[in-house]
N, C-alpha and C positions, 0 to 999 in steps of 0.2 A: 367719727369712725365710718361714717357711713359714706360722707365725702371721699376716705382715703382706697375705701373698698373699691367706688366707682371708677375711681380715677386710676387705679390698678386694671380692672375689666377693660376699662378703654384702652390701654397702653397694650395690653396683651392681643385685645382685636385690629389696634394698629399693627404689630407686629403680623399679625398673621394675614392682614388683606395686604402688605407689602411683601410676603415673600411668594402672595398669590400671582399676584402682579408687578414683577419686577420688570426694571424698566431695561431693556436689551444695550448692554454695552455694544460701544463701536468701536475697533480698534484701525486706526490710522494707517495710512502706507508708512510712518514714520515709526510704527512701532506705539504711537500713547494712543491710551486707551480713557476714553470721554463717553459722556451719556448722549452727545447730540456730535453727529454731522459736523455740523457748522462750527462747532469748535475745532476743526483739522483744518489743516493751512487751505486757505481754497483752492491751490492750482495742483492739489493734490485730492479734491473729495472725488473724482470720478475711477478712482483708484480705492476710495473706501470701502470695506464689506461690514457684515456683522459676525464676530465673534463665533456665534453659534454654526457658519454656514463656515466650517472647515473645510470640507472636501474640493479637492481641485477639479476641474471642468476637465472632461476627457482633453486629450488632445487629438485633434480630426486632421489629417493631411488633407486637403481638400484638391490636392493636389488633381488635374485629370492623367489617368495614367494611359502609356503610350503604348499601342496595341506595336506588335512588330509586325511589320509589313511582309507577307510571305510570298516566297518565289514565285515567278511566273510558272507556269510548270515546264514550259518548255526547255527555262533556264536549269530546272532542278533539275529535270530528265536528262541535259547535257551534261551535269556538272557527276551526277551518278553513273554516267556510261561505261565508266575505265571501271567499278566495281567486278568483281568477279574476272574479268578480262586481261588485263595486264601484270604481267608478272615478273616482265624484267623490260629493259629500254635500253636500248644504245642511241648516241649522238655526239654531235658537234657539239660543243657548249661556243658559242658566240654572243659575246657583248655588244649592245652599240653602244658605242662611242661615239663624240663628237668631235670630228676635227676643224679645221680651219675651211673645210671644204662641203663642211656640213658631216651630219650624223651617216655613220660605216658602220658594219659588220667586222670586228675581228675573229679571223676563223680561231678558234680555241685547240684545246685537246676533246680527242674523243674520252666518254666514259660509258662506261657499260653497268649497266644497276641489274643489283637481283635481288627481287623483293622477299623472297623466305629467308635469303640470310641477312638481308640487309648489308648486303657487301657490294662495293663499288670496285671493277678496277678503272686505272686513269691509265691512256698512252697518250703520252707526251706530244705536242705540236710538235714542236722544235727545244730537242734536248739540245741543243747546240749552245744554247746562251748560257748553258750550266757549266761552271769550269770541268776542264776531263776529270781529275781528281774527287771531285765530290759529282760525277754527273750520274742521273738514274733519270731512266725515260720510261720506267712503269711503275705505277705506285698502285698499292692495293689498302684502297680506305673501308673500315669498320665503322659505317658510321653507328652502332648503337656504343661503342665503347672511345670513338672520336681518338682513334688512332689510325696510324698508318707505317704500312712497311714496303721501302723505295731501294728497285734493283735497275742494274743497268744490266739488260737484257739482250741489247744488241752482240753480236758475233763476231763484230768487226772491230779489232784491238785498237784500231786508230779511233774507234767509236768512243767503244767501253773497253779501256786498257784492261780490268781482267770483267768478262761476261759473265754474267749472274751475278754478283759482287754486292752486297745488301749493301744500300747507302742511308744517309739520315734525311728526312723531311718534315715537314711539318702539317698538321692536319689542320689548321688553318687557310693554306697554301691551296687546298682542294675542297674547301667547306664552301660549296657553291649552292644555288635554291636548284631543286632537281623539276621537273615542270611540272609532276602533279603538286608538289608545295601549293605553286599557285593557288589551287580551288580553294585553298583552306580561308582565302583573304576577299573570296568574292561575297559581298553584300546582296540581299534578296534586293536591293535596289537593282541589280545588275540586268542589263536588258539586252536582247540579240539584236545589234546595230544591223550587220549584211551579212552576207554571203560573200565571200570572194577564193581567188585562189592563194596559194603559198607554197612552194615548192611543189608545184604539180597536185598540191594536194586539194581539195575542196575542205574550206574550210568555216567554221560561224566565229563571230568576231563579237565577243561581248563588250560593251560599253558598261565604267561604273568608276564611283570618284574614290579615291583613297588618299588617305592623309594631304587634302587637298589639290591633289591632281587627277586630272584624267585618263583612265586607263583604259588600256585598248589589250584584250587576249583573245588568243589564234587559239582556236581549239578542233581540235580533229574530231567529225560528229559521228564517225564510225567508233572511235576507240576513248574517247573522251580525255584524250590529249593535249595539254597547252603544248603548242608549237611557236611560239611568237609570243614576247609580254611590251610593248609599248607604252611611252606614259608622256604625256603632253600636261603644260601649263593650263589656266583659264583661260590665260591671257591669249597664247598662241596655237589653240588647238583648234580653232576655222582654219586658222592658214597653215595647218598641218606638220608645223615646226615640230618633229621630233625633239625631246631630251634624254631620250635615254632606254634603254630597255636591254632585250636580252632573244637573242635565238636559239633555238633545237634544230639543226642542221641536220637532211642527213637520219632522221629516227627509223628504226627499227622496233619491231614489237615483240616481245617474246622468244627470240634466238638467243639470248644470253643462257649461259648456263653456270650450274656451280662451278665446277672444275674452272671457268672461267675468272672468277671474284678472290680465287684462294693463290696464295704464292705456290707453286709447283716445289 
């Protein structure tokens, strides 16, 4: 009896210095869970944890983050100059094109902008190419509502068979970039190449890349004006090979008026 007592007291202190010291499972990348390491496939142990140690590692971007590069201030002072200042624009709208003879100027329609209503009118280059029957040589664009309404104006019945005569267009047709647009695309990379002239005007000539080309904007430093947007290849822009751009022929600053932008 005294044997069976014993040998119960020891059973009961085995149980209890083993759940004092249990021995920490490991659970596999594989999902099995084993008392030792070494029993997980080996080209999987460095992928091993313990059971107990649930919590996932933060996750640290270590990334280094990219400060933004901020304007020259020269460059900001030009590109904020028109604030306050300009309130309407007339011009030439001229594309360059290139032809066979190298890159031209086609002289456009004039358009006259009024910044409080956001009304454009457009007079026609050459209404001539417009058959007589549907022809209008003034169009009057809204561009917050991106409509338009197109009359033949002219007096002259061989011109505009009946004068004032509301015709149809489309706002498309006149959805051109207007030249303050421009500033909204210049990069703080953007740096003042020279000085030169442009229509008699003195002008600064920003240098900066976009959608990988080289670009070149005419900016008038009294009124904070693009007058000129040019853009050159990588490949051809030492040897000054234009592709393409756009003129303001011809501006005016502030002489537009309402009465002007609205159909009469």
């Amino acid at each position: 009896m005294k044997h069976v007592t014993l040998y119960i007291a020891l059973a009961v202190l085995l149980v209890l210095v083993t759940g004092c010291f249990s021995v920490p499972k490991i659970v596999c990348p594989d999902g099995t869970v084993v008392a030792d390491a070494r029993q997980c496939d080996t080209h999987l142990l460095e992928d091993v944890r313990l059971d107990d140690d649930v919590d996932d590692a933060p996750v640290v971007d270590d990334a280094p983050s990219v400060a933004e590069v901020p304007y020259d201030p020269a460059v900001k002072a030009l590109l904020e100059k028109h604030v306050g200042k300009v309130k309407s624009l007339s011009f030439t709208y001229a594309p360059i094109i290139l032809t066979t003879k190298g890159p031209a100027t086609y002289a456009g329609d004039k358009y006259s902008w009024y910044e409080p209503l956001n009304r454009v009118r457009v007079d026609l280059h050459d209404a001539t190419k417009i058959p007589k029957d549907t022809r209008y040589d003034t169009v009057y664009v809204n561009l917050a509502s991106r409509t338009v309404q197109a009359y033949c104006l002219n007096k002259n019945t061989a011109y505009c068979p009946v004068p004032g005569e509301q015709r149809t267009a489309k706002f498309s047709d006149f959805d051109i970039v207007y030249p303050l647009d421009w500033l909204d695309e210049v990069p703080s990379t953007a740096f003042i190449k020279e000085s030169k002239m442009f229509e008699n005007r003195d002008v600064k000539v920003l240098r900066y890349e976009k959608d990988g080309l080289y670009v070149e904007l005419f900016i008038d430093p009294f009124n904070g004006v693009p007058l000129r947007r040019a853009y050159f290849t990588a490949e051809n822009y030492e040897a000054r090979t234009l592709q393409g751009g756009v003129e303001y022929q011809d501006i005016a600053y502030n002489l537009v008026k309402d009465t002007d932008v609205v159909p009469k």
